[in-house]
C-alpha positions as CSV (number, residue, x, y, z in Angstrom):
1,X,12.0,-19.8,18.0
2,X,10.2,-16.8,17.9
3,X,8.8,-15.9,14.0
4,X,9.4,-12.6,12.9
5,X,6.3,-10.7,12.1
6,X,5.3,-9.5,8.9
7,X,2.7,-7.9,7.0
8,X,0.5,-8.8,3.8
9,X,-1.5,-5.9,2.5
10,X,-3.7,-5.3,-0.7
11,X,-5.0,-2.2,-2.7
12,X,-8.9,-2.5,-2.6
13,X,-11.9,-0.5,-2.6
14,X,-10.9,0.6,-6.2
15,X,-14.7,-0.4,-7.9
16,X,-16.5,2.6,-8.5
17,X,-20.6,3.2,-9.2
18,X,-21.4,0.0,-11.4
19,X,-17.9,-0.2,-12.6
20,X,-16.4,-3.3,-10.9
21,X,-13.1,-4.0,-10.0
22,X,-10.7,-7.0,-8.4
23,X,-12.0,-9.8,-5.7
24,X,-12.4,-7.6,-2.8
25,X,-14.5,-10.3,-0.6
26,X,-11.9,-13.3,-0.9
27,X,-8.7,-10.8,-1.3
28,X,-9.8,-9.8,2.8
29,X,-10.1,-13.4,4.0
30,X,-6.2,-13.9,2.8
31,X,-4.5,-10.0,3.5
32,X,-4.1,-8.7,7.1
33,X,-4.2,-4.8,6.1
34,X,-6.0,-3.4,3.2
35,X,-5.3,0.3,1.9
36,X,-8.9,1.5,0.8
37,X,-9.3,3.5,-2.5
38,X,-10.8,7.3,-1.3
39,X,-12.4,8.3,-4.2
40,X,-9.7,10.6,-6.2
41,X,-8.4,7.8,-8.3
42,X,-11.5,5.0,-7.7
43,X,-13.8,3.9,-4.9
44,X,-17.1,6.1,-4.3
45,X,-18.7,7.0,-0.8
46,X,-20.8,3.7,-0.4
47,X,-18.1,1.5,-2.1
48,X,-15.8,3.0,0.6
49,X,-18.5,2.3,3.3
50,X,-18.7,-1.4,1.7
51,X,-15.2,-2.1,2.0
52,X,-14.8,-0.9,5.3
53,X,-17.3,-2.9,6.7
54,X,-16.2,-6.2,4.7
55,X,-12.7,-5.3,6.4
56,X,-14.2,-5.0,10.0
57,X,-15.8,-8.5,9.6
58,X,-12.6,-10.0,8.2
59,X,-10.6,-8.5,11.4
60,X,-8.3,-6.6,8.5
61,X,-7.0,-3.2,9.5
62,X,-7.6,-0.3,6.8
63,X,-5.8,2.3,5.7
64,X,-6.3,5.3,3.1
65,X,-4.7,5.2,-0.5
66,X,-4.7,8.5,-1.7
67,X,-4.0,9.5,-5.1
68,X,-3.8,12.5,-7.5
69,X,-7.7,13.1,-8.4
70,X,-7.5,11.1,-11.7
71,X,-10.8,8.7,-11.5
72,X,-10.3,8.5,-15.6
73,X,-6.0,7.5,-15.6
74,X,-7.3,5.7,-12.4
75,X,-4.3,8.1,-10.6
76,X,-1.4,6.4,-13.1
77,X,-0.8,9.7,-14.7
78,X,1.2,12.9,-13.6
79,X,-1.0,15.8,-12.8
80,X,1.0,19.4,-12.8
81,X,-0.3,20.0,-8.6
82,X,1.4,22.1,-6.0
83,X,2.9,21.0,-3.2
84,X,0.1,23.0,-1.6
85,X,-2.3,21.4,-3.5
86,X,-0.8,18.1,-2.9
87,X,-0.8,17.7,1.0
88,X,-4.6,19.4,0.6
89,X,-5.7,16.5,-2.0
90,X,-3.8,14.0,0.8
91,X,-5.5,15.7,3.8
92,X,-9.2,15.0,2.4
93,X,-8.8,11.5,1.3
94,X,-7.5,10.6,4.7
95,X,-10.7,12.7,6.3
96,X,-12.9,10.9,3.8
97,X,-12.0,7.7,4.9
98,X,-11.8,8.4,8.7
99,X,-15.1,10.0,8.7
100,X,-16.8,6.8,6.8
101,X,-14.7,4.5,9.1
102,X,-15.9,6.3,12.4
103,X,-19.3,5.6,11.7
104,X,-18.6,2.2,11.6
105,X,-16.5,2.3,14.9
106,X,-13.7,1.3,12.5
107,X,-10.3,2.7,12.6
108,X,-7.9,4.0,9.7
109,X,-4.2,3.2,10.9
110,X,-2.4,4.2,8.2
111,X,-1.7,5.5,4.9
112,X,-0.2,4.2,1.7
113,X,0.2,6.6,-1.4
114,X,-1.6,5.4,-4.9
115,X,-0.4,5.2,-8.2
116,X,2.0,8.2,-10.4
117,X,1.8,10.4,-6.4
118,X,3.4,7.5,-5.0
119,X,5.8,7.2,-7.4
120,X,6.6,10.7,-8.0
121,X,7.2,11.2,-4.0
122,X,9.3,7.8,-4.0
123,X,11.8,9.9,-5.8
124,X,11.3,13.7,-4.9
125,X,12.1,14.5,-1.7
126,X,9.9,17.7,-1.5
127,X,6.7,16.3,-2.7
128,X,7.5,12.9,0.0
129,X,8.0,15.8,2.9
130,X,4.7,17.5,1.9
131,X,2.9,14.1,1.9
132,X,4.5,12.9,5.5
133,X,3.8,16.4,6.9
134,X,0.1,16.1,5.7
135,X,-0.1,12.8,6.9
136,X,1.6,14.2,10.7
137,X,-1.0,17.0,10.4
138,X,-3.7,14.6,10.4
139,X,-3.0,12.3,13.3
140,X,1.1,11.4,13.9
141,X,0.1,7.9,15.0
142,X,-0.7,7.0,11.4
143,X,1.7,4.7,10.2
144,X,3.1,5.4,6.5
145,X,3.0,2.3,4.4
146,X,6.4,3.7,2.3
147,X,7.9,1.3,-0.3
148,X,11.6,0.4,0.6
149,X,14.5,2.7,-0.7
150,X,12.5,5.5,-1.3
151,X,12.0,9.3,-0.2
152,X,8.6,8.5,1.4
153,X,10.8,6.5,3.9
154,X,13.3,8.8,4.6
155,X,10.8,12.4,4.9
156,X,8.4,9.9,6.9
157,X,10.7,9.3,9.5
158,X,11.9,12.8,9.2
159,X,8.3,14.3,10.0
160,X,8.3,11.7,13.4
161,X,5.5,9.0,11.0
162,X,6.1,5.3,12.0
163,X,7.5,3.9,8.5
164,X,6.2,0.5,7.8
165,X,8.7,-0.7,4.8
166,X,7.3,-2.6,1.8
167,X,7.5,-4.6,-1.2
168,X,5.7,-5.5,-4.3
169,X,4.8,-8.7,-5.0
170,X,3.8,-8.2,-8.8
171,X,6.3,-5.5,-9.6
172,X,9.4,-5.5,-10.7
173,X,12.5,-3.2,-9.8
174,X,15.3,-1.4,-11.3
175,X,18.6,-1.0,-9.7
176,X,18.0,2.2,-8.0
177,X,15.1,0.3,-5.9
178,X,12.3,2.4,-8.0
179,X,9.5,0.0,-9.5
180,X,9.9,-0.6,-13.4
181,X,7.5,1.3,-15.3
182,X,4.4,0.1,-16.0
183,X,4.7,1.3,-19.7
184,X,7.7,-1.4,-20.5
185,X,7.6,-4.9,-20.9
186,X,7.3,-7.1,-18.6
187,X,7.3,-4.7,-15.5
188,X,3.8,-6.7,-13.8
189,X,4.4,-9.8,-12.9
190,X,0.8,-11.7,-13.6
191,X,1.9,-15.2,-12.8
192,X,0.8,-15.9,-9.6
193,X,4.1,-18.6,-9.1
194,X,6.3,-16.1,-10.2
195,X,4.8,-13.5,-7.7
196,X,6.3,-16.0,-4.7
197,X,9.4,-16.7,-6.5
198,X,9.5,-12.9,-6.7
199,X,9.3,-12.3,-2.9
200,X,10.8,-15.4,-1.8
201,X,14.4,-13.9,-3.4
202,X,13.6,-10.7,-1.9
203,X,13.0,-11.7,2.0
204,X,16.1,-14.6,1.6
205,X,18.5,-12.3,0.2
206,X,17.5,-9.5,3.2
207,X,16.3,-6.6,0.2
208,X,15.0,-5.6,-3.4
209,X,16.4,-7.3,-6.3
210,X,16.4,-5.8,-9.4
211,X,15.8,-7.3,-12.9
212,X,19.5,-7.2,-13.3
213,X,19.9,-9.1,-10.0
214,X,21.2,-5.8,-8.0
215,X,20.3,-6.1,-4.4
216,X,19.4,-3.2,-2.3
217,X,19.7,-4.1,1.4
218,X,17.0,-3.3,3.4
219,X,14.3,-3.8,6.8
220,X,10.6,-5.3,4.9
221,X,7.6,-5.3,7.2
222,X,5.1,-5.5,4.3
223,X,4.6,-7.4,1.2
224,X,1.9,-5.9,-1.0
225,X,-0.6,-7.4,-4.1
226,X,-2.4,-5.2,-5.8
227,X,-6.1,-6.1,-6.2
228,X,-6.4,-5.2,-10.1
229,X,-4.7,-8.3,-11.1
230,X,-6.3,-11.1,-12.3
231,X,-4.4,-13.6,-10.6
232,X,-4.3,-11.6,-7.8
233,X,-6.3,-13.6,-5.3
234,X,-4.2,-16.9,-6.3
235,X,-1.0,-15.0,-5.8
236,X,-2.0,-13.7,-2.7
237,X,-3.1,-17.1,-1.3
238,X,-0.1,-18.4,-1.9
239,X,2.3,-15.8,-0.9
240,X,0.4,-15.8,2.3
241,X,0.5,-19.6,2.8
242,X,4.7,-19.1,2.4
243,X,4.8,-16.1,5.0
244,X,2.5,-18.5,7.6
245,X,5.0,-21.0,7.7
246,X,8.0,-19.3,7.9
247,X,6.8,-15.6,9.7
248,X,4.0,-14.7,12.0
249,X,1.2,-12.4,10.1
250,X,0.0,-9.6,11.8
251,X,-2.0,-6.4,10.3
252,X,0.1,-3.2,10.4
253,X,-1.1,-2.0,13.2
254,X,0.2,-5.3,15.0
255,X,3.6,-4.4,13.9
256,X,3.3,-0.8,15.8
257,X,1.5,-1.4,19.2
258,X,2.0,1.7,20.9
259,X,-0.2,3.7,17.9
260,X,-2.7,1.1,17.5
261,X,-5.5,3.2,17.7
């Protein structure tokens, strides 16, 4: 029987100057796709150049992870930005990382929104159609990594992007599909055991479950791990060692032949 494909993505790239941060070198030999930090929230021009050509060795397709210019709240807080001003800060992160990538003869194939942007646009539909219309504007073959049951989705497939769906391995949900806030207990799941047990209920019950056990029905293409975590290369490895046996991995890209770039 044919296995159904799937995706395993990670947030990396986010060091900055001497400031270090996550596993970035073993977190590529386990993910297939890796959204790359472009500089507004953390990563800097050579760390993004770095990244991009540890990526290109490890055969991992890259995409940009904009965020509101916050390299202090590293993007986690809410900044007061038009909607203007928000498709403008979108549309240079993605040209900073396409530029970098081309000189590497590397692609970017898609976009995945960072941190308090993200989770502002998951839940207001204007500033998720100024986000997919920047993203169109840019190149319409850019797939939009969109977390399930949000607004992203829906104004992504709106604006014509190809909507890759995903979920959080290290998050936790509330009934309305949004993630839990960071600032309450609990909310980060650090245990890397718990991270599968997490996602295991999740692709087995066909949606997100919340902490209160509600299940939201829906497609997932990508699971992701965020690369600040401690345990975050352990709870990749083993999530990925579950999705082998069961699914076939594939990068993003994989999942949307016809705009592989």
């Amino acid at each position: 029987m044919t296995k159904i494909k799937i995706n395993l993505n990670a947030d990396l790239g986010e060091s900055y100057g001497a400031w270090k941060m996550g596993d970035d070198l073993n977190m590529l030999n386990i993910v297939n796709s890796a959204n790359l930090a472009c500089g507004f929230h953390a990563g800097d021009p050579l760390i993004m150049r770095n990244t991009i050509r540890l990526a290109k060795k490890s055969q991992v397709s890259i995409g940009a992870h904009p965020s509101y210019p916050d390299l202090q709240g590293f993007g986690r807080r809410v900044l007061n930005l038009s909607l203007e001003e928000i498709q403008a800060v979108v549309i240079y992160q993605i040209g900073a990382l396409q530029a970098i990538a081309n000189s590497e003869n590397y692609s970017v194939t898609h976009i995945k929104i960072h941190g308090a942007l993200s989770n502002q646009a998951c839940i207001n539909q204007d500033m998720a159609r100024a986000i997919s219309q920047a993203i169109y504007s840019v190149d319409r073959n850019l797939i939009l990594l969109a977390p399930a049951c949000s607004q992203l989705e829906s104004e992504g497939r709106i604006a014509g992007l190809p909507i890759a769906l995903e979920i959080f391995a290290d998050r936790t949900y509330e009934s309305d599909g949004q993630l839990t806030s960071r600032s309450i207990p609990g909310a980060i799941i650090h245990e890397p055991l718990e991270c599968l047990k997490h996602i295991k209920n999740m692709l087995e019950k066909g949606g997100i479950v919340s902490t209160n056990g509600h299940l939201i029905k829906t497609p997932i293409h990508s699971i992701c791990v965020h690369g600040d975590n401690p345990n975050s290369v352990k709870s990749a490895q083993l999530i990925h060692d579950y999705l082998a046996e069961y699914y076939q991995l594939v990068s993003l890209a994989d999942l949307f032949p016809k705009h592989k770039h």
